[in-house]
C-alpha positions in Angstrom: -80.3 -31.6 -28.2 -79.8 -35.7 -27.9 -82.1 -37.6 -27.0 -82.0 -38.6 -23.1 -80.6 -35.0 -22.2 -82.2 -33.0 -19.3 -81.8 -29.8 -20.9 -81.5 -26.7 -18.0 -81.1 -23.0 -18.8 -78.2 -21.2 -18.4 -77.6 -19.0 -15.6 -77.4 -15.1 -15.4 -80.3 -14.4 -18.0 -82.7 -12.0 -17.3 -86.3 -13.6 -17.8 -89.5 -11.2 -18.2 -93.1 -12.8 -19.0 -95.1 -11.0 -21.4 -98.5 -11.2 -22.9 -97.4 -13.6 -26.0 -94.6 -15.1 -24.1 -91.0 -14.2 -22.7 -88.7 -11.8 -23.2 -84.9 -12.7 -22.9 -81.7 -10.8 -21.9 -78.2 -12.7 -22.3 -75.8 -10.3 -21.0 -72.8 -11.9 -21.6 -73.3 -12.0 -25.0 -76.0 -8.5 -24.8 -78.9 -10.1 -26.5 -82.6 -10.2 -26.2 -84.7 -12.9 -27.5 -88.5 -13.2 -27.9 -90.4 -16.4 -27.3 -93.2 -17.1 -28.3 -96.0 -18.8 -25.6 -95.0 -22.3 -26.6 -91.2 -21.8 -27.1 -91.7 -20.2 -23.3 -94.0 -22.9 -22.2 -90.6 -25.4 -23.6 -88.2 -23.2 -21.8 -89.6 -22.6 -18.9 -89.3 -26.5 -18.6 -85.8 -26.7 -19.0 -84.4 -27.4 -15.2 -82.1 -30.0 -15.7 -84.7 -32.8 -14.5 -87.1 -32.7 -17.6 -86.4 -34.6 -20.9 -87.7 -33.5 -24.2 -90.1 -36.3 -24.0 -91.7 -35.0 -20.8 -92.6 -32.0 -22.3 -93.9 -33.2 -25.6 -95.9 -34.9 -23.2 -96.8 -32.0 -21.1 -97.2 -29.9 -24.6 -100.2 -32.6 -25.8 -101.9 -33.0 -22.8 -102.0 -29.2 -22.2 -102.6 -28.7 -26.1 -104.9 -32.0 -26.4 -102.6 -32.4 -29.1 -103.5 -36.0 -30.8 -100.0 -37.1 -31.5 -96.8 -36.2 -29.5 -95.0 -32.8 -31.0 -91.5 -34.1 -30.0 -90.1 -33.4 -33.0 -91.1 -29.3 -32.2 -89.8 -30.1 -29.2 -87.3 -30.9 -30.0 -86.5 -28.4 -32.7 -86.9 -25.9 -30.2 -84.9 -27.3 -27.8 -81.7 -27.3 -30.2 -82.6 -23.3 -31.6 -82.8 -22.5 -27.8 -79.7 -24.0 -27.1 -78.2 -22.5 -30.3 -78.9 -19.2 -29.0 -76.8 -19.9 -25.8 -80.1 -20.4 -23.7 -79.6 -23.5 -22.7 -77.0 -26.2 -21.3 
């Protein structure tokens, strides 16, 4: 994902919360995918308003993280987008 995006996700998945995070269904492409709490934490973010920074930001404060995980951020935010998750 570039830098200065506002990633949002895509529309028509089917989100469900579970105990260690969220579970996923894509029907168009009739997939499921598991995140984990923080991959759900960095999804959940994703409404077209929020940059990557933002929620490394979020992510340390939350985490009391002493330096900035953009760079998992990040990461994350390209494999969710990958997956079709993301615009």
């Amino acid at each position: 994902m570039a830098d200065g995006q506002f990633p949002a996700v895509v529309d028509n998945l089917e989100v469900n919360e579970v105990n260690d995070g969220l579970i996923i269904y894509d029907s168009a492409t009739d997939r499921v995918h598991h995140l984990n709490s923080t991959a759900a934490i960095v999804f959940t973010m994703c409404d077209g308003q929020t940059s990557a920074e933002s929620i490394a930001r979020v992510l340390s404060e939350g985490f009391g993280l002493e330096e900035s995980p953009i760079a998992h951020v990040t990461a994350c935010l390209d494999r969710l987008s990958a997956q079709g998750l993301l615009q």
